[in-house]
C-alpha positions as CSV (number, residue, x, y, z in Angstrom):
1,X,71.3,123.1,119.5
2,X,73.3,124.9,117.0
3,X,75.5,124.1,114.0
4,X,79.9,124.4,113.6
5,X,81.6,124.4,110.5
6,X,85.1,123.4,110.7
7,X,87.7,124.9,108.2
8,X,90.9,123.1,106.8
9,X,93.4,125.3,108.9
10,X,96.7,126.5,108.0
11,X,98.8,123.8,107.8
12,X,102.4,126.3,108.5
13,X,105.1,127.1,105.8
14,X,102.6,128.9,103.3
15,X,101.1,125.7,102.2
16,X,98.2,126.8,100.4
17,X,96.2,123.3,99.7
18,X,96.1,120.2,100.7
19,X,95.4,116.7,99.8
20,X,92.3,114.8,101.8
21,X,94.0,111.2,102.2
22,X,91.8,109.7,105.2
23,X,88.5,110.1,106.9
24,X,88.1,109.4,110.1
25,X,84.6,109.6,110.8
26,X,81.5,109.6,108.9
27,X,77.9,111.1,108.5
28,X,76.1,110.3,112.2
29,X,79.1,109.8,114.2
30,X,79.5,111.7,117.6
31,X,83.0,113.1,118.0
32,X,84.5,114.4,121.3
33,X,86.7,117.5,121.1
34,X,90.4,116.7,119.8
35,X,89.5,113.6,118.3
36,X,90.6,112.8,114.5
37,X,88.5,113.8,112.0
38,X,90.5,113.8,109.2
39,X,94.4,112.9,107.6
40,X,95.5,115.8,105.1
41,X,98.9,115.6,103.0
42,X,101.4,118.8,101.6
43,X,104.5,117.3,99.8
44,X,105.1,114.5,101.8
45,X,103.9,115.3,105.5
46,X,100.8,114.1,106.7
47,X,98.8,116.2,109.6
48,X,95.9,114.7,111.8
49,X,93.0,117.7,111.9
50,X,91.0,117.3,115.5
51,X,87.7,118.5,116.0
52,X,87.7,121.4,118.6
53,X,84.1,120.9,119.9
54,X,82.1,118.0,120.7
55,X,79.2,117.3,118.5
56,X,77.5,114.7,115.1
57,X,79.0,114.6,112.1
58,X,76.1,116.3,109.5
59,X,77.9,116.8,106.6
60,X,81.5,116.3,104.9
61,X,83.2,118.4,102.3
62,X,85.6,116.6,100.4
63,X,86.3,113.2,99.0
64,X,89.4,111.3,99.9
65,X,92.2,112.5,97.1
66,X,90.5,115.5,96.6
67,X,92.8,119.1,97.2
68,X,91.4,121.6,99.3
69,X,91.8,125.2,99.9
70,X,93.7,126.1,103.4
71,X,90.2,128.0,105.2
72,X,87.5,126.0,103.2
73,X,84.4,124.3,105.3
74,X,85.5,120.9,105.3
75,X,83.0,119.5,108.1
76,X,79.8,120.3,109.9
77,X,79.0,119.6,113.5
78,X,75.7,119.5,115.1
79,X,76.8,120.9,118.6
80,X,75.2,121.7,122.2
81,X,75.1,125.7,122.3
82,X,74.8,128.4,119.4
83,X,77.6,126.8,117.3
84,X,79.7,129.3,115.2
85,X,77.4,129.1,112.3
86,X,74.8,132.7,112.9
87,X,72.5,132.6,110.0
88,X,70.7,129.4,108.3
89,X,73.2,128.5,105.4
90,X,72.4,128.2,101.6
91,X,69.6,126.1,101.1
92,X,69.2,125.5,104.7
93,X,65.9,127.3,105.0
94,X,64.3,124.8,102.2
95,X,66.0,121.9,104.5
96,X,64.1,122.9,107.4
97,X,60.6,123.6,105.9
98,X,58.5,123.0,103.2
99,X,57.8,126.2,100.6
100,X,54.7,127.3,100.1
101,X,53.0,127.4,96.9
102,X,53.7,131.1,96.6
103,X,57.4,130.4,98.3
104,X,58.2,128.3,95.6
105,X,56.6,130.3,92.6
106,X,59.9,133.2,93.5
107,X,61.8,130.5,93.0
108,X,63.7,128.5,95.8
109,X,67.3,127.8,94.9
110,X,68.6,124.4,96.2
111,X,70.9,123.8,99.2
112,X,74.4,124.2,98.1
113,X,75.9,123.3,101.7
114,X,78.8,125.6,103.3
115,X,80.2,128.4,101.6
116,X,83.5,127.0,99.6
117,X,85.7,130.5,99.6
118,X,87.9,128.7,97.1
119,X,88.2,125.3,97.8
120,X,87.1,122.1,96.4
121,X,83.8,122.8,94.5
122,X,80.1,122.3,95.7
123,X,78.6,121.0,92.3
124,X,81.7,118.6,91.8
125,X,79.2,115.9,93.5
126,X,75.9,115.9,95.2
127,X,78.0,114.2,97.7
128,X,79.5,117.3,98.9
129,X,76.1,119.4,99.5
130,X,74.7,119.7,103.0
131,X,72.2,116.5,103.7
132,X,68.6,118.3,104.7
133,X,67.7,118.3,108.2
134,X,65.6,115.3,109.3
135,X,62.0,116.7,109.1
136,X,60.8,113.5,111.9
137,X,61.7,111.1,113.6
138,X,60.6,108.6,111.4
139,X,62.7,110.0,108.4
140,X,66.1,109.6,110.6
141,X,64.7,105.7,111.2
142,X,64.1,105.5,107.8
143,X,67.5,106.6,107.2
144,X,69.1,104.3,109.5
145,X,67.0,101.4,108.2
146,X,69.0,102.3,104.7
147,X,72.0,103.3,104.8
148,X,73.8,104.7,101.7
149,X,77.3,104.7,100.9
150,X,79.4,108.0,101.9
151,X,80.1,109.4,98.8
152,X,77.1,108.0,96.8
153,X,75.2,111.0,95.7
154,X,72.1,111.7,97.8
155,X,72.5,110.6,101.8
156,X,68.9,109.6,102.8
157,X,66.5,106.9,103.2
158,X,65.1,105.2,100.2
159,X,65.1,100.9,99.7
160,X,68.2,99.2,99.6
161,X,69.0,98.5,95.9
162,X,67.6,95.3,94.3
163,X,69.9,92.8,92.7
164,X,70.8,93.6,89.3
165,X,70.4,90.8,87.0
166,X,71.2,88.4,89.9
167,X,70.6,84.9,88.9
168,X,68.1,82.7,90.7
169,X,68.9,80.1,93.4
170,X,71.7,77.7,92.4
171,X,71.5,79.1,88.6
172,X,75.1,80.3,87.1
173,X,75.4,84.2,86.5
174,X,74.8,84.8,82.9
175,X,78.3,84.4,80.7
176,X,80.9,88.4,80.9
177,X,78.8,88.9,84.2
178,X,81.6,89.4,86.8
179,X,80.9,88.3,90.6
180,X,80.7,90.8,93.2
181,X,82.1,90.1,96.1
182,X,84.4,90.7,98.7
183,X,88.4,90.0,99.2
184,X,87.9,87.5,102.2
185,X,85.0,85.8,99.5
186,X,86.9,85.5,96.9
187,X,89.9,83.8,99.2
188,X,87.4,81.2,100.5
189,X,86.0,80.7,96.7
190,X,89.8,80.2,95.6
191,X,90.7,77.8,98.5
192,X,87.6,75.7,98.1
193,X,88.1,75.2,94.6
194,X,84.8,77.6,93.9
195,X,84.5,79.4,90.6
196,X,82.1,82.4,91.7
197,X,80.3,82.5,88.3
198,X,78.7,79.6,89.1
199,X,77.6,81.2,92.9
200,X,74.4,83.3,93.3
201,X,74.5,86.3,95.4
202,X,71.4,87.1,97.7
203,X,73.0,90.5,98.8
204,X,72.7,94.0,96.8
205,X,73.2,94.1,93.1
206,X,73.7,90.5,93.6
207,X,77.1,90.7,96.0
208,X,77.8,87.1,97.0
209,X,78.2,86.0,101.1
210,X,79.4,83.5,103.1
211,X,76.2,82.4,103.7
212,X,76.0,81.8,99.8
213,X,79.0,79.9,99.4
214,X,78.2,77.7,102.1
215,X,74.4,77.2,100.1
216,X,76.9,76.6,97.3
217,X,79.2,73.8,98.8
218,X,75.8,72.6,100.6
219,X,74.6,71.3,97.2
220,X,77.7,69.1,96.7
221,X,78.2,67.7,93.3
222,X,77.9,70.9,91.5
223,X,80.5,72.3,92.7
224,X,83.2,72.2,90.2
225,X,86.7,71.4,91.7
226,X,88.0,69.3,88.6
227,X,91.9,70.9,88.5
228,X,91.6,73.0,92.3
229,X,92.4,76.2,89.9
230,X,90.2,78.8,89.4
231,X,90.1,81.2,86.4
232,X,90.4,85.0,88.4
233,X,89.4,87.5,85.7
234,X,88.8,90.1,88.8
235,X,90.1,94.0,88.2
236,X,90.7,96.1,91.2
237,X,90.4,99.9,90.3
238,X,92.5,101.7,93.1
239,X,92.7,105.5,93.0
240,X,95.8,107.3,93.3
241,X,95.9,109.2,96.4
242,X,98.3,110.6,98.8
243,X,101.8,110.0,99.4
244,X,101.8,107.1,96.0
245,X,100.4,110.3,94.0
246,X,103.1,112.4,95.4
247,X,105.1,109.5,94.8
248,X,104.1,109.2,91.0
249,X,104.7,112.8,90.2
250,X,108.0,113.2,91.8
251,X,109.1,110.2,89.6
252,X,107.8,111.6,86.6
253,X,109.2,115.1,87.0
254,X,112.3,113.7,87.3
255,X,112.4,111.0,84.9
256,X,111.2,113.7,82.2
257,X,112.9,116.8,82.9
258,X,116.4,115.4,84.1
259,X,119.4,113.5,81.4
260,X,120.6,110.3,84.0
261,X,123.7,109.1,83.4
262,X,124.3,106.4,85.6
263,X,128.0,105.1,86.7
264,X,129.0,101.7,88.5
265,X,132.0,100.9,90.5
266,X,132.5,97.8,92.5
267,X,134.0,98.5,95.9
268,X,136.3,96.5,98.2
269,X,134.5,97.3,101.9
270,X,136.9,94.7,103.7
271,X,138.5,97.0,105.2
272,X,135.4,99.0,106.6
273,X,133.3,96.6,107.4
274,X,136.2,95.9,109.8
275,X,136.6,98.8,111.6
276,X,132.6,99.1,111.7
277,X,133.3,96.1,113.8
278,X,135.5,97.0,115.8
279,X,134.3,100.7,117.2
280,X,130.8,98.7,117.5
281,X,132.2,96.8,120.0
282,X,134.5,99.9,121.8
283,X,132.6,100.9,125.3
284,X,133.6,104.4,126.4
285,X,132.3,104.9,130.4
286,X,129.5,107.0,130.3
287,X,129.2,107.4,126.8
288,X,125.7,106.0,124.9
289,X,126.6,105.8,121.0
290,X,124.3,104.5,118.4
291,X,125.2,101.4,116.6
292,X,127.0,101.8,113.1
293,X,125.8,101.0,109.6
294,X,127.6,101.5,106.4
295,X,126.1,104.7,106.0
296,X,126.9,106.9,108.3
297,X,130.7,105.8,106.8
298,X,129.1,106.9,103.0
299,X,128.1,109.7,104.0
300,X,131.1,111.3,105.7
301,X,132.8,109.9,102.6
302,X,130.4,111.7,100.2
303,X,131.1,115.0,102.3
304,X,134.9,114.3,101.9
305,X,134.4,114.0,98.0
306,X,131.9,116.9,97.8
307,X,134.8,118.6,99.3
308,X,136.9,118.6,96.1
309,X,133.6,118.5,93.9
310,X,131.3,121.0,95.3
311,X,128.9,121.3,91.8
312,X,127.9,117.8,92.7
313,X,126.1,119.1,96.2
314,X,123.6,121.3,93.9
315,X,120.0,122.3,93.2
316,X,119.1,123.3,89.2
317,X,116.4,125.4,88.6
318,X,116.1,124.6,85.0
319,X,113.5,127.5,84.3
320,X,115.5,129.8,85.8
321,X,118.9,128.7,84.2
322,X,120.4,128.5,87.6
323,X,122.7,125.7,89.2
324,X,122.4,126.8,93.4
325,X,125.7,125.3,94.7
326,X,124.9,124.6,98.9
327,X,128.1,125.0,101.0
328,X,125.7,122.5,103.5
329,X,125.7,118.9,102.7
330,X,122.3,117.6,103.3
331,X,121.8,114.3,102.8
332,X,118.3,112.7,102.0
333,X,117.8,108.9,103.0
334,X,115.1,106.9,100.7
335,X,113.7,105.2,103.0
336,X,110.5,102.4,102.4
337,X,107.5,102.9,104.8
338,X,104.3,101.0,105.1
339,X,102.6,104.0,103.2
340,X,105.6,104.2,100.5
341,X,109.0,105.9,100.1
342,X,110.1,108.9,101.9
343,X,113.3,110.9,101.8
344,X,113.7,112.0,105.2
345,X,117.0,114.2,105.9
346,X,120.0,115.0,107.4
347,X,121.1,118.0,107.4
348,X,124.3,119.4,107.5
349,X,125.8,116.1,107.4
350,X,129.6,118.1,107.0
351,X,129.4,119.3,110.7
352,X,128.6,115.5,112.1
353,X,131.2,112.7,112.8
354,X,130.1,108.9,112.1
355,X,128.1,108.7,115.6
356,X,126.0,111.8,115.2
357,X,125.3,111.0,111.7
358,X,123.8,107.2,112.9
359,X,122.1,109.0,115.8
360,X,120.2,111.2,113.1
361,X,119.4,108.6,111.0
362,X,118.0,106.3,113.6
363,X,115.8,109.1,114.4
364,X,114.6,109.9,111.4
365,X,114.0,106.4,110.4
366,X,111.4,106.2,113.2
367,X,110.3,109.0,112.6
368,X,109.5,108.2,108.8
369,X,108.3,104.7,109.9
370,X,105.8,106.0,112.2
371,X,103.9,108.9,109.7
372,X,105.6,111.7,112.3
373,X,108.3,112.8,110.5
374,X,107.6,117.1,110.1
375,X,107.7,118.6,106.6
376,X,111.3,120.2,107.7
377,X,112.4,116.3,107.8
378,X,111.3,115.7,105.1
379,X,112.4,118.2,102.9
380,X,115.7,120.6,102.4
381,X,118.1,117.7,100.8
382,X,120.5,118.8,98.5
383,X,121.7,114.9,97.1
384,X,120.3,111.4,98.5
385,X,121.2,108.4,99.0
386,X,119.1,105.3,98.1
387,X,119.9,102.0,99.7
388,X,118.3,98.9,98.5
389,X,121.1,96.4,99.5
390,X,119.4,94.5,102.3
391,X,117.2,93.6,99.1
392,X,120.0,92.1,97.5
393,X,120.8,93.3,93.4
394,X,124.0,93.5,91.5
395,X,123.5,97.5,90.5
396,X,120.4,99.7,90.2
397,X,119.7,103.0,88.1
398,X,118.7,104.9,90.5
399,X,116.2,108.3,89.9
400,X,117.7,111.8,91.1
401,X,115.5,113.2,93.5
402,X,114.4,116.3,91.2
403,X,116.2,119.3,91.7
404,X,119.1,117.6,92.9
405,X,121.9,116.3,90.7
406,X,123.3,113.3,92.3
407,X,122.0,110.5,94.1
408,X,124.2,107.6,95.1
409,X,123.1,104.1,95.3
410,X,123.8,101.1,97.3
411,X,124.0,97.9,96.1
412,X,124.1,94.2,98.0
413,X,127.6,93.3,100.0
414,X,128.6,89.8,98.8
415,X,131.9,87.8,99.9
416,X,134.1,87.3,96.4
417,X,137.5,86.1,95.8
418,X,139.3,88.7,94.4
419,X,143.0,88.1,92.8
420,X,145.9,89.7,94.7
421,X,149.0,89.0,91.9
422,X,149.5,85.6,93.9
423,X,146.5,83.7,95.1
424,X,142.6,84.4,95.0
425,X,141.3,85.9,98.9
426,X,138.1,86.5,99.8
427,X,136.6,89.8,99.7
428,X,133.9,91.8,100.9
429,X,132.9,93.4,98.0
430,X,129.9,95.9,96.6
431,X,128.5,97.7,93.5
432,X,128.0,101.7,94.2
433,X,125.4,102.8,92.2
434,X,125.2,106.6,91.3
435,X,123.0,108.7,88.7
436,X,123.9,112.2,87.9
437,X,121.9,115.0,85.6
438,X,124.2,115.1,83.1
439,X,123.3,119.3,82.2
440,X,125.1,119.7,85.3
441,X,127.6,117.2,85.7
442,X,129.7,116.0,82.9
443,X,131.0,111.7,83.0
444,X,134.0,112.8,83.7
445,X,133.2,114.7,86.9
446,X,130.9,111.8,87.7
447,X,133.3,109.3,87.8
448,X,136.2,111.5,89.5
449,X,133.4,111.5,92.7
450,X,132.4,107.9,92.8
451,X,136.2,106.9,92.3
452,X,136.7,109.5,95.3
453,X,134.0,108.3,97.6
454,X,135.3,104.7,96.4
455,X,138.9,105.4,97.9
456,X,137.8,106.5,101.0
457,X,135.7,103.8,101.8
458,X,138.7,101.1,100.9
459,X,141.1,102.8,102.8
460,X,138.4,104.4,105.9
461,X,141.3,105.6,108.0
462,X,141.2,108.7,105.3
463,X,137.5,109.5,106.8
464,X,138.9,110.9,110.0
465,X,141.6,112.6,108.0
466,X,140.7,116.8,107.6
């Protein structure tokens, strides 16, 4: 039997670091070659790392949220064969055997697991050092009889912890003491009427079970259900990690760094939303198009206005003191996803016509959805749009997706009569919401585009126009 160390490997496109956002495995678990050991994160793209070898999970590097070093040991292997690890690592000799007496009079030093070569640090927790080698058989059993938690210091035996302070059998818990005990507990203790400060846990450090809430509503008349409400004083501490964290500090780059101004113009999208309609329901023989959305319409209309404003299609290095003006229009799409917003991209949106542009986004959208989307679709914008209409909203204030300068908003489409000079008809009508960095673009400029952008989409006949 021999020992592997896998490395956090190079990720592509000079990305030096990356943040650990899932295990996949834990301490004792047999993997088979290309099986998920880990989730890692760089700007916004999430890669799977596989094992290459088949083997036991001895030891694990980093913490989840931690930032590691592309080429640091991130996990150790016990595998069939010589390994890849040649000589006994630090502290793996005093792992193995016992010192002498003499041995330990030079001085052992104590294990300090895999080499880091610049990654996360060894003495950041006693998590991250290599566990010693099970000396028996009956130290693994010993082990296995008492489990500890992942990244709770020490990983061996030792008795489970005793419960602190928990009260005796059918006794409240003493008054600021706050219940421990699980999400699917605390919904049970809610819908039975069950204030958990009255409930004594059996389990460690007093952690309340079913089994105690049914002891609980087995002694009947104490259990208080006077109004059916029940006082939650409960705090949930929940580390920032992964894409919210990228999330966070995009937002507050921005937010800090860039002047918004923000302009509003309602739009008449009659007129569209008709013609939408209409090449929707146009079959060419032979031809498979993608159904269309009001945005691949925006979008050709934002490359119209760009057109005539082309400082608004820019990139501002503020420490440098330079504005980059991109002849490409790239357009990035907010778009929600089950692990939190995403701007995936289109690029070159100037060379597409409305059915290529929906075609693009459909497929980035899945793409997005799904966690695949590449850190090349994810990246490269040069303005965005944001589109929280199906959410409903009058207008937004919508945050430039830093270094841009513009990002365009779209607001809910309502039906409102709207006065002609003889009658009131009904209109379909919606707010276009639009932020700009104002060191870049002056209000004047600002509202010169969205009035553009807005005349295109009232009359959309001008969209095929060149």
């Amino acid at each position: 039997m021999g020992e592997h160390i896998i490395k956090l490997p190079d990720v592509g496109e000079g990305v030096a670091e990356a943040e650990l956002v899932e295990w996949h495995v834990k301490v004792g678990d047999l993997v088979r070659e290309d099986s998920v050991l880990a989730a890692v994160m760089t700007d916004k793209a999430t890669v799977e790392i596989p094992s290459p070898v088949d083997g036991e999970i001895l030891w694990l590097g980093a913490e989840i949220g931690d930032t590691v070093a592309i080429g640091s040991p991130i996990v150790r292997l016990k595998v069939a064969g010589e390994g890849n690890v040649k000589d006994a690592l630090p502290g793996e000799a005093s792992a193995k055997s016992t010192p002498t007496p003499a041995e330990a009079s030079h001085g052992s030093r104590p294990s300090s697991g895999p080499p880091q070569e610049g990654g996360v640090s060894a003495t950041k927790s006693d998590a991250k050092s290599p566990p010693p080698a099970p000396a028996a058989k009956s130290a693994r059993a010993a082990e296995t009889e008492s489990p500890s938690p992942l990244w709770g210091g020490a990983r061996g035996g030792g008795t489970a912890p005793t419960s602190k302070g928990a009260a005796p059998s059918g006794a409240p818990r003493p008054e600021g003491e706050k219940p421990l005990a699980s999400p699917a507990i605390r919904l049970r203790a809610k819908e039975a009427g069950i204030d958990l400060r009255q409930v004594s846990g059996t389990g460690p450090a007093g952690r309340i079970s079913h089994e105690d809430i049914e002891a609980f509503l087995a002694r009947g008349p104490q259990v208080a259900k006077a109004s059916g409400l029940a006082r939650n004083d409960s705090v949930e501490d929940i580390k920032v990690i992964g894409l919210r964290r990228k999330i966070a500090e995009k937002m507050s780059l921005a937010k800090s760094r860039i002047p918004h101004i923000t302009y509003v113009e309602e739009i008449d999208v009659t007129a569209l939303e008709e013609l939408r309609a209409a090449l929707n329901k146009e079959k060419r023989k032979g031809v498979e198009r993608p159904k269309l959305t009001l945005l691949p319409f925006l979008m050709r209309a934002m490359v119209k206005a760009i057109a005539d404003q082309p400082n608004i299609n820019a990139l501002f290095d503020d420490e440098a003191g330079i504005i980059h003006q991109h002849g490409g229009v790239h357009i990035g799409i907010a778009a929600q996803t089950p692990s939190g917003l995403v701007v995936p991209v289109v690029k070159h949106a100037e060379a597409r016509d409305l059915w290529d542009c929906a075609a693009e986004l459909n497929r980035l959208a899945e793409a997005a959805k799904s966690g695949t989307a590449s850190r090349d679709e994810l990246s490269g914008s040069t303005i965005t749009i944001t589109s929280l209409g199906a959410m409903g909203g009058v207008a937004t204030t919508p945050v430039i997706n830093h270094p841009e300068v513009a990002i365009v908003g779209v607001n809910k489409m309502m039906v409102r009569p709207v006065w002609d000079g003889t009658k009131f008809i009904p209109r379909k009508m919606m707010n276009l919401s639009s932020s700009f960095d104002h060191r870049v673009v002056d209000g004047w400029d600002a509202a010169v585009f969205v009035q553009r952008i807005k005349a295109l989409i009232e009359t959309p006949a001008l969209i095929f126009v060149d």
